[in-house]
N, CA, C and O atoms as a Tripos MOL2 file, in Angstrom:
@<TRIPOS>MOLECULE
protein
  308   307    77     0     0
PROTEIN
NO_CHARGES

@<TRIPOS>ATOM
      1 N         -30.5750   94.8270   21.1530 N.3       1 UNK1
      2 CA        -29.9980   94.4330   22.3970 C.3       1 UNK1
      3 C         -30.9690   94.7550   23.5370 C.2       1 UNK1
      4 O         -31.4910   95.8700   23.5420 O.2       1 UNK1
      5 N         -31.2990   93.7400   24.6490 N.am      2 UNK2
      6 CA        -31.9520   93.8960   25.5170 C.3       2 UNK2
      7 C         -31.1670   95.1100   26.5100 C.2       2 UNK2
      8 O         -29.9650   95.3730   26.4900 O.2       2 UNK2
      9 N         -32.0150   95.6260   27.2000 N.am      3 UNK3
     10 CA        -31.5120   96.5440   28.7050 C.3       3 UNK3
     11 C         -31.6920   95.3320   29.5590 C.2       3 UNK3
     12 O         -32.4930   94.4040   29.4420 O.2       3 UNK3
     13 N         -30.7330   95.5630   30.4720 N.am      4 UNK4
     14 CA        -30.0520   94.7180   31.3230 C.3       4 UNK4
     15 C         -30.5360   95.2120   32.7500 C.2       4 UNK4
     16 O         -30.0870   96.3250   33.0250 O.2       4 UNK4
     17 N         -31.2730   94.6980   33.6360 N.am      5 UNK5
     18 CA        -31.5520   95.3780   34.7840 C.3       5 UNK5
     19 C         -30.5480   94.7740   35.7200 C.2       5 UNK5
     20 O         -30.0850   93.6340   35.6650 O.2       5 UNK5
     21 N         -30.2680   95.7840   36.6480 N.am      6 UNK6
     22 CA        -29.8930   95.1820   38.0510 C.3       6 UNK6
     23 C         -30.3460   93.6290   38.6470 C.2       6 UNK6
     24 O         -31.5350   93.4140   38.4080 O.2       6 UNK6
     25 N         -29.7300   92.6160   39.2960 N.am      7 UNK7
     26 CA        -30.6330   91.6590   39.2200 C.3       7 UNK7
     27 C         -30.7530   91.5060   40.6430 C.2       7 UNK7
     28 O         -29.7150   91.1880   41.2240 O.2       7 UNK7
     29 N         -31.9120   91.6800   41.4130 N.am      8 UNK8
     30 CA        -31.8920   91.4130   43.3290 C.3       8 UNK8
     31 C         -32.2570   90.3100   43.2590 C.2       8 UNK8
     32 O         -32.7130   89.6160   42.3500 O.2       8 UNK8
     33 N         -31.9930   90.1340   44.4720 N.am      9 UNK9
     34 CA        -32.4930   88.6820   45.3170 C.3       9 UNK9
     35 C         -33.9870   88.4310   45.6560 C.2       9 UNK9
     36 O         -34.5890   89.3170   46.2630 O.2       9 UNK9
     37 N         -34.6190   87.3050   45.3130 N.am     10 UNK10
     38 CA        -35.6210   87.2120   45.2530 C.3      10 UNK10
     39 C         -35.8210   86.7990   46.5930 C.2      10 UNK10
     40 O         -35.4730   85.7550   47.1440 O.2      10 UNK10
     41 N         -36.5520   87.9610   47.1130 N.am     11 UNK11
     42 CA        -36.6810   88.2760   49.0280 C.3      11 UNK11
     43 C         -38.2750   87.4760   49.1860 C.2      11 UNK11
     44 O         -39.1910   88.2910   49.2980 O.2      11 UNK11
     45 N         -38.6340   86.2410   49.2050 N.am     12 UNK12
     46 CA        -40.2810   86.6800   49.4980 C.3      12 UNK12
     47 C         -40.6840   87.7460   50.2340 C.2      12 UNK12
     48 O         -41.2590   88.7550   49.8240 O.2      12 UNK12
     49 N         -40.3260   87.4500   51.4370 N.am     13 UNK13
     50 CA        -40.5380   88.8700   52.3390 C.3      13 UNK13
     51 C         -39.3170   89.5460   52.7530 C.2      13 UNK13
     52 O         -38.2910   89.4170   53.4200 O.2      13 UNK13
     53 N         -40.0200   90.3890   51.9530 N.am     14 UNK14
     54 CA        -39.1690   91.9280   51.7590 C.3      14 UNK14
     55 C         -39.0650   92.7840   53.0120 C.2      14 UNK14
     56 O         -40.1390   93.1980   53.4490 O.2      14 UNK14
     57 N         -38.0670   93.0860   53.6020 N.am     15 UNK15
     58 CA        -38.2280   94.1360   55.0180 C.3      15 UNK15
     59 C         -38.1630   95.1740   54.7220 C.2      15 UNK15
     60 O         -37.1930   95.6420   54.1260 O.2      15 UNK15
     61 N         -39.2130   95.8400   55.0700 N.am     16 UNK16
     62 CA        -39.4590   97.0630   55.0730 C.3      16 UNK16
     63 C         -39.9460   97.9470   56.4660 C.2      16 UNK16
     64 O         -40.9910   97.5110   56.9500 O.2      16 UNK16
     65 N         -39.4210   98.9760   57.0930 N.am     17 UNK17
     66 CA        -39.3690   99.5570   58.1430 C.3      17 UNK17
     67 C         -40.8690   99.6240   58.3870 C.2      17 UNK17
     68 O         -41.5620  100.1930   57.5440 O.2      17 UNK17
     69 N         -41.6250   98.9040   59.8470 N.am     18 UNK18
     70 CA        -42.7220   98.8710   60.1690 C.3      18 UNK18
     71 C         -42.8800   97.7050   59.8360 C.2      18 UNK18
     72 O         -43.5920   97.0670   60.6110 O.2      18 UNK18
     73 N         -42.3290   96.9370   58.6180 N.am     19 UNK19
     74 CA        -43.6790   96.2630   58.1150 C.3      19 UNK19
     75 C         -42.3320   94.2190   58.2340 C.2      19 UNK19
     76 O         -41.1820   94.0030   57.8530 O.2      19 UNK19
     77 N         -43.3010   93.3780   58.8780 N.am     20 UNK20
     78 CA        -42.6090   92.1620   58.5500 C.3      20 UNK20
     79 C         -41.7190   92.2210   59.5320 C.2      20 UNK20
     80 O         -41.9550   92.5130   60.7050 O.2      20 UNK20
     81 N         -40.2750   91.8310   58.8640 N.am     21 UNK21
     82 CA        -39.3310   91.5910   59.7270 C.3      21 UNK21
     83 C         -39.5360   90.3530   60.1580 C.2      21 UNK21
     84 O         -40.3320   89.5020   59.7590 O.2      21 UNK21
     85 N         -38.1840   90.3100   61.6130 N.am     22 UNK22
     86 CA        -38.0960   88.9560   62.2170 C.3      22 UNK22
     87 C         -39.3520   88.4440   63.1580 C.2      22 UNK22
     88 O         -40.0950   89.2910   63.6540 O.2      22 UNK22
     89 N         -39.4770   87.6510   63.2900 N.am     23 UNK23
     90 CA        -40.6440   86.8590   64.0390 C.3      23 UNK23
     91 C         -40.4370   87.9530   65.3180 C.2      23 UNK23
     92 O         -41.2770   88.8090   65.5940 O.2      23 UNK23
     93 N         -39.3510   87.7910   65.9390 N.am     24 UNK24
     94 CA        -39.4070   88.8540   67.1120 C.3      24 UNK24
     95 C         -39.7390   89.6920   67.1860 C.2      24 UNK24
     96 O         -39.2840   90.3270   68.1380 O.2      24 UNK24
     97 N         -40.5320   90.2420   66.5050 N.am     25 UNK25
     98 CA        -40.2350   91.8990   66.7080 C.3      25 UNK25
     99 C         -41.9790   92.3900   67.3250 C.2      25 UNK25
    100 O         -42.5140   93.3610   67.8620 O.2      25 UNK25
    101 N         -42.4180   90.7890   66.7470 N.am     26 UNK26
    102 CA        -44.1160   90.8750   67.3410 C.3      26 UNK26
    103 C         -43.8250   91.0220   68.9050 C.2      26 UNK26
    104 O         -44.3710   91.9240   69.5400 O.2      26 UNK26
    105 N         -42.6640   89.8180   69.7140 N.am     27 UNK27
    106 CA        -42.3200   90.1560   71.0390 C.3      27 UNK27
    107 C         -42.1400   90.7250   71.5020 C.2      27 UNK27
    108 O         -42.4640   90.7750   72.6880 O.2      27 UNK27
    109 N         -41.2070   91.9330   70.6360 N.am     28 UNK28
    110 CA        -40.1210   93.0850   71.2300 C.3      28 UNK28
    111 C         -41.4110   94.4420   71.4930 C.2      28 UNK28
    112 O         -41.4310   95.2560   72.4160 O.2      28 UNK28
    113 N         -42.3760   94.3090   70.3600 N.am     29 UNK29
    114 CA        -43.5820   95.5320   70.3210 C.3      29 UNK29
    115 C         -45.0100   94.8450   71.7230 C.2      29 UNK29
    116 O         -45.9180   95.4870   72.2510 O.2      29 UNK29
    117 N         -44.6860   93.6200   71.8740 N.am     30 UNK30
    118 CA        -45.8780   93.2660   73.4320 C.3      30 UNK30
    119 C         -44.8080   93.6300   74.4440 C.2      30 UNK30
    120 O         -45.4190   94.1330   75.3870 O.2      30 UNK30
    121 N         -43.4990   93.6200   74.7100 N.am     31 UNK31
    122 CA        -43.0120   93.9500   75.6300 C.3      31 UNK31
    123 C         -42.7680   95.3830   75.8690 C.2      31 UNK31
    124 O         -42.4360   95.9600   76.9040 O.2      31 UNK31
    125 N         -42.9290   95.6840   75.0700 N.am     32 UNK32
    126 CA        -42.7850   97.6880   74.8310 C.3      32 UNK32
    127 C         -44.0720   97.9300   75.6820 C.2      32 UNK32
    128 O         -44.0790   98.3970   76.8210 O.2      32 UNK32
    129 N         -45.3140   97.4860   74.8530 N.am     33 UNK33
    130 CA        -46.2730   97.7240   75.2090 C.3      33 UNK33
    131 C         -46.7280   97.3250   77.1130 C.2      33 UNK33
    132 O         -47.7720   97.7690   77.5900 O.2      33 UNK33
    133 N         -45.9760   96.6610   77.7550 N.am     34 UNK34
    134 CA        -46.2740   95.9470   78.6320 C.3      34 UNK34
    135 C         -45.3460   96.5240   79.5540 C.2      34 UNK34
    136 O         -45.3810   96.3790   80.7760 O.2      34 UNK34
    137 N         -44.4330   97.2500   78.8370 N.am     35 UNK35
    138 CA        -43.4320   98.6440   80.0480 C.3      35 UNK35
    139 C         -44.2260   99.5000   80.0450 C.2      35 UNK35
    140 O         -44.5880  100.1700   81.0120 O.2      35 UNK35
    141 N         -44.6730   99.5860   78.6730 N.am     36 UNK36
    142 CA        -45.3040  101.1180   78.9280 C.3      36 UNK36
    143 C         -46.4490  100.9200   79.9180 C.2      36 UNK36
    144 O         -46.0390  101.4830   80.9330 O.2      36 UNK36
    145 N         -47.6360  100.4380   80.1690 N.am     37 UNK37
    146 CA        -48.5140   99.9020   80.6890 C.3      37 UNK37
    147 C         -48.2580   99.5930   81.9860 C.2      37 UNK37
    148 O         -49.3060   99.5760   82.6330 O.2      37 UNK37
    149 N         -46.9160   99.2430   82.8840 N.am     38 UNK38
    150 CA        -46.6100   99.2520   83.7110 C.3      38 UNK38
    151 C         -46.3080  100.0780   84.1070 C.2      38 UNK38
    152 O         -46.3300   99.9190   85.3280 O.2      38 UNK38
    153 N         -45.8150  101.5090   83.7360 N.am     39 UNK39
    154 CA        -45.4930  102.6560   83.6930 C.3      39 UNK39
    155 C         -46.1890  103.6430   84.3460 C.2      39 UNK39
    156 O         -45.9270  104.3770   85.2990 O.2      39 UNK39
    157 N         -47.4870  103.4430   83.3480 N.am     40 UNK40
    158 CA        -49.1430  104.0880   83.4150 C.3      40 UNK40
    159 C         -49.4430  103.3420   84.9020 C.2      40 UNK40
    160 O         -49.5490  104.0840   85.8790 O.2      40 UNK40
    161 N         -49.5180  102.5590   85.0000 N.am     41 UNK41
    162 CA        -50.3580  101.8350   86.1000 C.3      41 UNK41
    163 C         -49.7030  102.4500   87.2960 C.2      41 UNK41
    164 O         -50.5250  102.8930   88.0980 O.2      41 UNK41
    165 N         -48.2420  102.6240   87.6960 N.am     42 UNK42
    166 CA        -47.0760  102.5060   88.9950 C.3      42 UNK42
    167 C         -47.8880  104.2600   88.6580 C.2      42 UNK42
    168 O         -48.2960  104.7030   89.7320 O.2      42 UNK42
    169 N         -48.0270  104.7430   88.0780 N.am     43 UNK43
    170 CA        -48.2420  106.3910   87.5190 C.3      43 UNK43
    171 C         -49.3630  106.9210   88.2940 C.2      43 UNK43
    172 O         -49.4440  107.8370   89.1120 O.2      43 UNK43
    173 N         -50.2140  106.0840   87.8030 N.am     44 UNK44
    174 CA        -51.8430  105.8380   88.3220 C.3      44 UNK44
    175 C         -51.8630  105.4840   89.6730 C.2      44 UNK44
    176 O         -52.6780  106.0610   90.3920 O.2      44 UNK44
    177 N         -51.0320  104.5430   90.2110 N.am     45 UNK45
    178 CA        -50.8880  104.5970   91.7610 C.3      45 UNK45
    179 C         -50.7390  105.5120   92.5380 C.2      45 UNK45
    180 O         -51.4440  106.0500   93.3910 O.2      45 UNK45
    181 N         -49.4730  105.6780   92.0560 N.am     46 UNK46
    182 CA        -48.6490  106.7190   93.1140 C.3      46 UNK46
    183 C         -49.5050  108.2860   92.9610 C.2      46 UNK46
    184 O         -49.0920  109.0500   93.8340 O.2      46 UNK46
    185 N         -50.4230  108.8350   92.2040 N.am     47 UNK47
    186 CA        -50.9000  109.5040   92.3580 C.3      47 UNK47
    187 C         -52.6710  109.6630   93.2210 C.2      47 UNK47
    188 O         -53.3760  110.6280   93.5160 O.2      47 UNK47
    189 N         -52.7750  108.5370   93.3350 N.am     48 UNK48
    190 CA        -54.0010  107.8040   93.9460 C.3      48 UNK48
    191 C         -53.5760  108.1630   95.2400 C.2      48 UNK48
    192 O         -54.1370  108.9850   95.9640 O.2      48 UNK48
    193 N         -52.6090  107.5440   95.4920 N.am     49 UNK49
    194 CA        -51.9060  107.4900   97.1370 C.3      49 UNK49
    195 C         -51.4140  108.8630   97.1700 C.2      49 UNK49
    196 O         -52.0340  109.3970   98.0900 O.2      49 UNK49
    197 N         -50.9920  109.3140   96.8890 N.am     50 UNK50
    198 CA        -51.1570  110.4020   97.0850 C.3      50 UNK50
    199 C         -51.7810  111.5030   97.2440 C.2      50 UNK50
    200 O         -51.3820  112.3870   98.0020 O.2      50 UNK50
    201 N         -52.9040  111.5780   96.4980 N.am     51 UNK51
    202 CA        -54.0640  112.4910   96.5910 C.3      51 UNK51
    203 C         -54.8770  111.7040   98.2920 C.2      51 UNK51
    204 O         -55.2400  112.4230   99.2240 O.2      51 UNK51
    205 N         -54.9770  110.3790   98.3010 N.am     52 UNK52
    206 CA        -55.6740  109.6370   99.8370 C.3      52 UNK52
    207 C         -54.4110  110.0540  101.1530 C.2      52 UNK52
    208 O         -54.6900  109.8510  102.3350 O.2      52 UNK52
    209 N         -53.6450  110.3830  100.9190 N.am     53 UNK53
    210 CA        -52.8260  110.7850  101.7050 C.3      53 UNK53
    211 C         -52.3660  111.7850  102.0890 C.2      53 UNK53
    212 O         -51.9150  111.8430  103.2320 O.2      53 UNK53
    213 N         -52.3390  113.0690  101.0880 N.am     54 UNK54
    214 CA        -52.1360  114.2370  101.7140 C.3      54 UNK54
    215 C         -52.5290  114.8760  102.3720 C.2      54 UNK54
    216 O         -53.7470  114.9590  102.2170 O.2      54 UNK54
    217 N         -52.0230  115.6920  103.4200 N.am     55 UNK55
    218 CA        -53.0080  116.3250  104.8260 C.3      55 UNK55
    219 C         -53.7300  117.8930  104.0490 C.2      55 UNK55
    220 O         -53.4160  118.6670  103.1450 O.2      55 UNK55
    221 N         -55.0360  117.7130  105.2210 N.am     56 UNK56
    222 CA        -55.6630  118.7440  104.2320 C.3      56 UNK56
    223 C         -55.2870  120.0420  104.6900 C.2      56 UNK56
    224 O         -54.1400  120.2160  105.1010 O.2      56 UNK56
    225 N         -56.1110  120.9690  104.6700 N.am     57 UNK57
    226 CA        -55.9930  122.5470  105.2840 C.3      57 UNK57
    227 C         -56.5350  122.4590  106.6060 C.2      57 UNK57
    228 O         -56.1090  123.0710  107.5860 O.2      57 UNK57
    229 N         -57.7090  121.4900  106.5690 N.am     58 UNK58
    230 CA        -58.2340  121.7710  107.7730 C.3      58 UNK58
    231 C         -57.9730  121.1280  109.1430 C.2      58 UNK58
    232 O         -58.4170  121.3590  110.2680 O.2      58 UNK58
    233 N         -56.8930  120.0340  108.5400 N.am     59 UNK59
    234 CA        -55.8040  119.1880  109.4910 C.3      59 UNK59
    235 C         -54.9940  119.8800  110.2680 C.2      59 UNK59
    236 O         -54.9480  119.8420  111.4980 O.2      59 UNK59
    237 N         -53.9110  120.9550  109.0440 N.am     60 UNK60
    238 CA        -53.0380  121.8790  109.5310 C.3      60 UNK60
    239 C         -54.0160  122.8130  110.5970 C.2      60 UNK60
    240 O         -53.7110  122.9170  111.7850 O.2      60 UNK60
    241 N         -54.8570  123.2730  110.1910 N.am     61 UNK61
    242 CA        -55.4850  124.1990  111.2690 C.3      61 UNK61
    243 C         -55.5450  123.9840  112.4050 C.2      61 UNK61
    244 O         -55.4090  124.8180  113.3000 O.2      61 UNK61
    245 N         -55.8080  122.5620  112.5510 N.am     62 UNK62
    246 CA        -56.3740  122.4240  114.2270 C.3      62 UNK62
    247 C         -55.2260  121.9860  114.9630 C.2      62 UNK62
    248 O         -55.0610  122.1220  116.1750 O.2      62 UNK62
    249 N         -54.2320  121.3030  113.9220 N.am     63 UNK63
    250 CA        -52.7650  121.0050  114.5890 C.3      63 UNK63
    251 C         -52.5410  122.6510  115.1210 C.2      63 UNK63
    252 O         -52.8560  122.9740  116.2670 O.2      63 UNK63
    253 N         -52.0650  123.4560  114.3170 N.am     64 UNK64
    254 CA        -51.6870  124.6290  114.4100 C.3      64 UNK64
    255 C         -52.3610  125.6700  115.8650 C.2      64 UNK64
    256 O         -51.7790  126.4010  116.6660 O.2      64 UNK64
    257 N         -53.8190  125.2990  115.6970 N.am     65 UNK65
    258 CA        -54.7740  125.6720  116.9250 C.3      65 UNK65
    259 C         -54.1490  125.7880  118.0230 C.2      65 UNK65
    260 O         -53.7580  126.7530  118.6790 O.2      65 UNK65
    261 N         -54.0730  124.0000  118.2150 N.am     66 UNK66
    262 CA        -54.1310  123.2980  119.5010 C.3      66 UNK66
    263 C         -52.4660  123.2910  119.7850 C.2      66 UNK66
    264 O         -52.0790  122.9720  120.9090 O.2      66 UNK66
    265 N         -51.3040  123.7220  118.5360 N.am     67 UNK67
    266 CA        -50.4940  123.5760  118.6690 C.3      67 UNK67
    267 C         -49.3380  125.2810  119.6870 C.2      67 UNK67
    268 O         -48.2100  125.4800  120.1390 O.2      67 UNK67
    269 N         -50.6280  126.0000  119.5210 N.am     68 UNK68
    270 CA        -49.5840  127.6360  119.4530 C.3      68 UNK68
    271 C         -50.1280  127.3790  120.7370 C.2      68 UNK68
    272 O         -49.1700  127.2900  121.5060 O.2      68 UNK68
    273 N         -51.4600  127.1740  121.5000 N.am     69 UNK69
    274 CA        -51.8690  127.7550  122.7460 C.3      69 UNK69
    275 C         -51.0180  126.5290  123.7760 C.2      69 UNK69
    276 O         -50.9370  126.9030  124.9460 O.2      69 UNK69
    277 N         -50.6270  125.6690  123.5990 N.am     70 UNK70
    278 CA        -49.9920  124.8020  124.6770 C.3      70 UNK70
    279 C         -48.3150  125.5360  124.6190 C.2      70 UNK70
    280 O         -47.6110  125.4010  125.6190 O.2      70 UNK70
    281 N         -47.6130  126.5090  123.0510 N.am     71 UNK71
    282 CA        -46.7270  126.8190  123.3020 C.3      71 UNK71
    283 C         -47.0890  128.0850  123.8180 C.2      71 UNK71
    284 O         -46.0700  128.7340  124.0530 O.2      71 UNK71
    285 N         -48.0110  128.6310  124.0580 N.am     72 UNK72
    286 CA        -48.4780  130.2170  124.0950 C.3      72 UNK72
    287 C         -48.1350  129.8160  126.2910 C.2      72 UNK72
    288 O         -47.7780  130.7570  127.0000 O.2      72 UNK72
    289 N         -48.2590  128.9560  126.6630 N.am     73 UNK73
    290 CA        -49.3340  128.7910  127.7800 C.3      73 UNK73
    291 C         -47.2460  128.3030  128.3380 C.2      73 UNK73
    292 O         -46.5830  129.0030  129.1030 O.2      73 UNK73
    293 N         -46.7790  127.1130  127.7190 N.am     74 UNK74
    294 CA        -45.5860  126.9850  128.3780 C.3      74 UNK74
    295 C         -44.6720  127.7590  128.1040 C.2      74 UNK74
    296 O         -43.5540  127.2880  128.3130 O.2      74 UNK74
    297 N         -44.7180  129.0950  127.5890 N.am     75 UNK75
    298 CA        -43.6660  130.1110  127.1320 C.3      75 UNK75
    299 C         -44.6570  131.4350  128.6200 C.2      75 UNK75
    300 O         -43.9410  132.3140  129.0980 O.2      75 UNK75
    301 N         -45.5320  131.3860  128.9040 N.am     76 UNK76
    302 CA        -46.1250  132.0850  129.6890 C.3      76 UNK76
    303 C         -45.4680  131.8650  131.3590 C.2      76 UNK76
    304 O         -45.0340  132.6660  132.1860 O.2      76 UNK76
    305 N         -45.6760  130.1150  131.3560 N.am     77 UNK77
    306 CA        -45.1450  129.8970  132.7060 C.3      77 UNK77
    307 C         -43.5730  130.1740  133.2870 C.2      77 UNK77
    308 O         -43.2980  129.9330  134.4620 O.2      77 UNK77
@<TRIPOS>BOND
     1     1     2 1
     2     2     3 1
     3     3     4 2
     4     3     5 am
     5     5     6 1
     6     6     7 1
     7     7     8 2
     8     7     9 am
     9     9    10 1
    10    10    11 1
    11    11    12 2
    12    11    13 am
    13    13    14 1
    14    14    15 1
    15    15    16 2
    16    15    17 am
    17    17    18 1
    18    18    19 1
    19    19    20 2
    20    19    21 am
    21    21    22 1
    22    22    23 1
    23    23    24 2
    24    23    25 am
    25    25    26 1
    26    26    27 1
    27    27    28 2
    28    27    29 am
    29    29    30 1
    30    30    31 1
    31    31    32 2
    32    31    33 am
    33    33    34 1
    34    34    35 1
    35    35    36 2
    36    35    37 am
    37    37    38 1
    38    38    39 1
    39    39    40 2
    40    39    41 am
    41    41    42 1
    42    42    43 1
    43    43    44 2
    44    43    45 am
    45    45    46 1
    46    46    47 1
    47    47    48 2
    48    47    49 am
    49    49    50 1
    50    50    51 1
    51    51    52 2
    52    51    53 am
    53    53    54 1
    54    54    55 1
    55    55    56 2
    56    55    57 am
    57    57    58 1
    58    58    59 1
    59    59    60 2
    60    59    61 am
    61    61    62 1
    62    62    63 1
    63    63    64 2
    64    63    65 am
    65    65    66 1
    66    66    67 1
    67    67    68 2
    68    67    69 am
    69    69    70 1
    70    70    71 1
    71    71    72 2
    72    71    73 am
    73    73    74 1
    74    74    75 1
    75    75    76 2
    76    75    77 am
    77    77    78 1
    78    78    79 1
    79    79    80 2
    80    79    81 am
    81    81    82 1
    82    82    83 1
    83    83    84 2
    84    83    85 am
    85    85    86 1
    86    86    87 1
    87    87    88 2
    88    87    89 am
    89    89    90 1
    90    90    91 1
    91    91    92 2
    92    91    93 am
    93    93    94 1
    94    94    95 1
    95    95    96 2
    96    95    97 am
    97    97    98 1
    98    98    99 1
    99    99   100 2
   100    99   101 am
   101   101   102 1
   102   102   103 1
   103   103   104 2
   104   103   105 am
   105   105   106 1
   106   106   107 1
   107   107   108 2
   108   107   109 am
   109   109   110 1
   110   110   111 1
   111   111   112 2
   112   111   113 am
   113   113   114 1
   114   114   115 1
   115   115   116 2
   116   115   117 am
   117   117   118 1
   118   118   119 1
   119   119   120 2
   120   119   121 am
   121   121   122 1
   122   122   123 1
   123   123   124 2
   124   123   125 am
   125   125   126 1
   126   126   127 1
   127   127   128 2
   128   127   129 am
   129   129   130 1
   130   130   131 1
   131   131   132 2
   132   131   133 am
   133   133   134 1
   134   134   135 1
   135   135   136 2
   136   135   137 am
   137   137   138 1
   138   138   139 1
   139   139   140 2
   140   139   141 am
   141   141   142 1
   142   142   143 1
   143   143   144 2
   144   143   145 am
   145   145   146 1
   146   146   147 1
   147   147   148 2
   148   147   149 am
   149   149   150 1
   150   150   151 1
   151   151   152 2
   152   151   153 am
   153   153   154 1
   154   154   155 1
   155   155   156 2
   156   155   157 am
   157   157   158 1
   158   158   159 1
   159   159   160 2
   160   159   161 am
   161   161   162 1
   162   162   163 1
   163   163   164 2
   164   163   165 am
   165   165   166 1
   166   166   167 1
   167   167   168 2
   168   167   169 am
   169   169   170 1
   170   170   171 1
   171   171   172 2
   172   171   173 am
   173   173   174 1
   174   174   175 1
   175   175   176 2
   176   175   177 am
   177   177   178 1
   178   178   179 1
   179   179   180 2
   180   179   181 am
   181   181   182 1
   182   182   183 1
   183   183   184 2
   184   183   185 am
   185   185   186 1
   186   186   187 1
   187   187   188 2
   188   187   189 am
   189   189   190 1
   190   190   191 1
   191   191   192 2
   192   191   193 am
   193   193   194 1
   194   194   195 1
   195   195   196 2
   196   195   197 am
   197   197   198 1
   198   198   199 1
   199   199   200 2
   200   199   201 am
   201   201   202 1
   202   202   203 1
   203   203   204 2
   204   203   205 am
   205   205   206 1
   206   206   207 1
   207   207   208 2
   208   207   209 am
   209   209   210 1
   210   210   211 1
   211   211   212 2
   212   211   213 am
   213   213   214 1
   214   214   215 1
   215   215   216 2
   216   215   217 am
   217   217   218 1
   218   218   219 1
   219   219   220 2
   220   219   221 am
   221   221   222 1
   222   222   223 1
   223   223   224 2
   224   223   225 am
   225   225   226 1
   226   226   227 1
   227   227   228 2
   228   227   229 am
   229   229   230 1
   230   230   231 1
   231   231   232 2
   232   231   233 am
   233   233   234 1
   234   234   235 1
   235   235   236 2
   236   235   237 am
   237   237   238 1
   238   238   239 1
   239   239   240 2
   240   239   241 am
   241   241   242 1
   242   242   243 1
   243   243   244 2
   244   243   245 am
   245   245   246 1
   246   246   247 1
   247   247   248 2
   248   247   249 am
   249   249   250 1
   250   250   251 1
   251   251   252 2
   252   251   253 am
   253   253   254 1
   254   254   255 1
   255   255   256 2
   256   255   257 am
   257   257   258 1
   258   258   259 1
   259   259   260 2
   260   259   261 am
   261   261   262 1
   262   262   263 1
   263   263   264 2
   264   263   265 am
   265   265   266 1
   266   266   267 1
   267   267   268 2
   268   267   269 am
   269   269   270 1
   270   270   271 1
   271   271   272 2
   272   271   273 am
   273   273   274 1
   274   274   275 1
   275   275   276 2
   276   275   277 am
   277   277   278 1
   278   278   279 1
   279   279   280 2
   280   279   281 am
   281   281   282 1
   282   282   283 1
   283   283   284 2
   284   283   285 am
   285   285   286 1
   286   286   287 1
   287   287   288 2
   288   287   289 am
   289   289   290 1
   290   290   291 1
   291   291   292 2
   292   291   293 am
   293   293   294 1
   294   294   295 1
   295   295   296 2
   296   295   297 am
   297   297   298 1
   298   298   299 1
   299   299   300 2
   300   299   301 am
   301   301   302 1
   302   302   303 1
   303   303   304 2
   304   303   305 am
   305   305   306 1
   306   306   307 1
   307   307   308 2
@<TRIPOS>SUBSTRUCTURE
     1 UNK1         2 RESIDUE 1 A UNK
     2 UNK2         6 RESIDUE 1 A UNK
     3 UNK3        10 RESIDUE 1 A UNK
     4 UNK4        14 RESIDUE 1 A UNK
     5 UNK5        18 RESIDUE 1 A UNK
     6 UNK6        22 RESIDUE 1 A UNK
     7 UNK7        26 RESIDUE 1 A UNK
     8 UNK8        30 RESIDUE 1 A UNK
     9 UNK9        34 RESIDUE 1 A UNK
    10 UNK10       38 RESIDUE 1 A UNK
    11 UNK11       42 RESIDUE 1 A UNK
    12 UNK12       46 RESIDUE 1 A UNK
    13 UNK13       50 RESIDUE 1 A UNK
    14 UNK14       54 RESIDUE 1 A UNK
    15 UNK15       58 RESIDUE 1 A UNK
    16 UNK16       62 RESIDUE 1 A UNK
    17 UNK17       66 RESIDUE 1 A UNK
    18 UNK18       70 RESIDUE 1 A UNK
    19 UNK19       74 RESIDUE 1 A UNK
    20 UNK20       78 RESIDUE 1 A UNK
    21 UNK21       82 RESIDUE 1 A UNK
    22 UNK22       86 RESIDUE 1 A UNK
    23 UNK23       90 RESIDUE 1 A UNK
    24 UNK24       94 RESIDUE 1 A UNK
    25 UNK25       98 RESIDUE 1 A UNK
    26 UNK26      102 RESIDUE 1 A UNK
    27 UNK27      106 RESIDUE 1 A UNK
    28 UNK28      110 RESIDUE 1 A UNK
    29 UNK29      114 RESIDUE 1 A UNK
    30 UNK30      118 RESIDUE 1 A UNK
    31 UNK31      122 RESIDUE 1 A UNK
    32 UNK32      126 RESIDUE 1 A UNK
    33 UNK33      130 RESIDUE 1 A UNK
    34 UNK34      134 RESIDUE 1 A UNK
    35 UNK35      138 RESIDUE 1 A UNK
    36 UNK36      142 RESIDUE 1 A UNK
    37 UNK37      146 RESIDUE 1 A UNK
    38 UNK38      150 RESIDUE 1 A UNK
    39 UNK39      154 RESIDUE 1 A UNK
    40 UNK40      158 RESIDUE 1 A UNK
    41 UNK41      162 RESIDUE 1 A UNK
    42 UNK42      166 RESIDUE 1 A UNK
    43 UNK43      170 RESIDUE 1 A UNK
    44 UNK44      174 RESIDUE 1 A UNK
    45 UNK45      178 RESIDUE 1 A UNK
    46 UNK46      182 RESIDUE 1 A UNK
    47 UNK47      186 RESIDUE 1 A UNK
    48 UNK48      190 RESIDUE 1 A UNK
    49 UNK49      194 RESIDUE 1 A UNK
    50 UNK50      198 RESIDUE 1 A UNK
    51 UNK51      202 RESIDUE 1 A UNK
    52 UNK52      206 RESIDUE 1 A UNK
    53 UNK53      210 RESIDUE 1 A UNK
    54 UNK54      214 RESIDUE 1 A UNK
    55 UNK55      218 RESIDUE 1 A UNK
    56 UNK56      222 RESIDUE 1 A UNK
    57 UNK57      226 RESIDUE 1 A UNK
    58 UNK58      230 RESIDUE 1 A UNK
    59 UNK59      234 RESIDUE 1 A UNK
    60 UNK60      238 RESIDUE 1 A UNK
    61 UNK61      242 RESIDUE 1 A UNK
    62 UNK62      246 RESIDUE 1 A UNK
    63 UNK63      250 RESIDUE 1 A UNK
    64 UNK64      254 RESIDUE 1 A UNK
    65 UNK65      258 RESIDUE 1 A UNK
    66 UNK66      262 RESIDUE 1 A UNK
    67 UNK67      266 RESIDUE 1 A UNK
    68 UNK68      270 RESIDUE 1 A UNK
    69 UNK69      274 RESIDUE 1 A UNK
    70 UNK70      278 RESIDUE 1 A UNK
    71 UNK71      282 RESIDUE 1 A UNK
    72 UNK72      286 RESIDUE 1 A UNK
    73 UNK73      290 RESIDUE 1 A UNK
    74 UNK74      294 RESIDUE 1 A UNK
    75 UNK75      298 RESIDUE 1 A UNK
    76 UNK76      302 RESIDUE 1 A UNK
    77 UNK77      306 RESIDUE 1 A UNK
């Protein structure tokens, strides 16, 4: 007597996690890729602008300077 196997469905393509699948999924992994990348970039900005924008030490100083002796001078009068 023969052994009897289980009998599956003859899948050409077989899905297997990572691998194949639906045609979409090539879409679903460029659009991943294309958030993420937008992500990085808005990331990469906002830290650009920021570093060109923040006031330095030696800004505060002269504000601060020019700022105590005009209150030094109208707290005097």
């Amino acid at each position: 007597m023969a052994a009897s196997r289980p009998s599956f469905p003859n899948d050409p393509h077989p899905r297997r996690l990572g691998v194949g699948g639906s045609p979409s999924s090539g879409e679903r992994l460029v659009r991943a890729q294309l958030v993420i990348a937008l992500v990085c970039g808005f990331t990469l900005l906002a830290v650009v602008l920021y570093l060109w924008r923040r006031p330095s030490a030696t800004e505060h100083a002269a504000s601060d300077a020019s700022g105590g002796s005009s209150a030094s001078a109208s707290a005097s009068a």
